[in-house]
Every structure is written in structure tokens, then in C-alpha cells.
C-alpha positions in Angstrom: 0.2 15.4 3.7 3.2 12.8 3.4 5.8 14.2 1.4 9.6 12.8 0.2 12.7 14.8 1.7 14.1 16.9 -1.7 17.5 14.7 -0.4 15.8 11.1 -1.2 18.1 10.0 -3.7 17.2 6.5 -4.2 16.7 4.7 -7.1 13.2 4.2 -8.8 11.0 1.3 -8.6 7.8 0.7 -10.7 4.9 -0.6 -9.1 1.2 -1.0 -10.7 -1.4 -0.2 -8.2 -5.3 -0.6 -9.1 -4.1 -1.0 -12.2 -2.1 2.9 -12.6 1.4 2.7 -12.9 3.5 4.7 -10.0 6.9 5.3 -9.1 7.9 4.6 -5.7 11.8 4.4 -4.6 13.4 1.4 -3.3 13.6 0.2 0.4 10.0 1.7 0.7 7.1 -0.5 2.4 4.2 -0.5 -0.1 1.9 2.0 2.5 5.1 4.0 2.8 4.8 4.6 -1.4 1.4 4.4 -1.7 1.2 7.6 1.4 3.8 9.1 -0.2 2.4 9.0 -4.2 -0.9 11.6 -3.1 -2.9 9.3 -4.3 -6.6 8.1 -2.8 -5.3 4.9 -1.4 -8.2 3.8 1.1 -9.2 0.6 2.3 -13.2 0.4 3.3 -14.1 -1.3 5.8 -16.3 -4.5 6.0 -19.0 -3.3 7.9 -19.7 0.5 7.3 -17.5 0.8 4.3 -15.3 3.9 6.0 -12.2 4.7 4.7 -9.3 3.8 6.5 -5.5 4.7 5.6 -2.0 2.7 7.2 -2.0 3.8 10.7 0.7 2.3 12.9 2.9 1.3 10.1 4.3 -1.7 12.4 1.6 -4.2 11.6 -0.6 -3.8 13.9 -3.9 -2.5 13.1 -4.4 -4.1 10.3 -6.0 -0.8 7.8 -2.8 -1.5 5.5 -4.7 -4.8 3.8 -3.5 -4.6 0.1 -3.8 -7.6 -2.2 -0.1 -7.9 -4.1 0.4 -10.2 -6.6 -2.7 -11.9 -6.7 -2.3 -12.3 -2.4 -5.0 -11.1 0.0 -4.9 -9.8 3.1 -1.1 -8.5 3.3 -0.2 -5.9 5.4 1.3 -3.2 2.9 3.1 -1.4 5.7 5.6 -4.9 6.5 6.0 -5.4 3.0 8.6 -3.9 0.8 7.8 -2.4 -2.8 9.4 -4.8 -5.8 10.0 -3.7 -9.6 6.6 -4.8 -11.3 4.8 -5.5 -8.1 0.6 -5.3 -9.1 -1.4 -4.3 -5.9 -4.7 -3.7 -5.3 -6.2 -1.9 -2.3 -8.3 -4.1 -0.5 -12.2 -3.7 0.1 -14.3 -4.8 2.1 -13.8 -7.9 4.4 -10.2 -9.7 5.2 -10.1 -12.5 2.6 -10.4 -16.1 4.5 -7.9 -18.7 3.7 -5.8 -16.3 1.3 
């Protein structure tokens, strides 16, 4: 569904994600590479455990909740990819006092 214009010519960046190593390019949010990669990158929810992708992208619904760098709870679409950076979509419930 999400697919990188053929004239994106920035440079690389390697990121680790649930372990897997994946290129993403730099200046990208970590839901923006993680869309982008066509990859299964769902969150499930706390409750009934459905699968839920970034929506708004602006940090406000809150289905973007990654764990990065040994962090809970961050909002993958407000954070910007790093070289090395080890995320880990999130399951489940928000992580209290992370």
C-alpha cells in the first residue's frame, strides 16, 4: 500500500526491528519506515488484541506505540529513525511508568 517515490534519493539508515534488520532512509519517522518496508508492523490492542497500524501520523491516536531502544510507549510516528536504532512493536497494553 505505501510505497517510496522512484526519486527518494536519500541516504540509507539501518534499523533492527523485532529483531530483522531493515533499511529505511534518513529524515523518516519510524511508522513512516516501518509503513513503507511492507512489512506486518501491527500493534494489538490491550483489550481485544486487534491490529492496529499508525493512523494520524501526528501523535494523536496513539496506534504507533513502538518500544525503541529498550523505551516503551513511544509514538513511532514523532520519532525519527537513527543508524542502529532496535524497535519492537508494541503489544498489548501501554507500559506504565516507562
Amino acid at each position: 500500500m505505501f510505497k517510496r517515490s522512484d526519486q527518494d534519493s536519500r541516504p540509507s539508515v539501518r534499523i533492527v526491528v523485532d529483531g530483522a534488520a531493515l533499511a529505511a532512509r534518513e529524515g523518516d519517522t519510524v511508522s513512516a519506515a516501518l509503513l513503507a518496508s511492507g512489512r506486518d508492523v501491527r500493534r494489538a490492542t490491550a483489550v481485544s488484541g486487534a491490529p492496529r497500524l499508525p493512523y494520524c501520523m501526528m501523535g494523536v491516536c496513539f496506534d504507533c506505540l513502538v518500544t525503541i531502544d529498550g523505551v516503551g510507549n513511544r509514538q513511532g510516528c514523532l520519532v525519527p529513525v537513527a543508524e542502529g536504532m532496535q524497535i519492537e512493536i508494541q503489544k498489548g497494553k501501554r507500559e506504565i511508568g516507562r
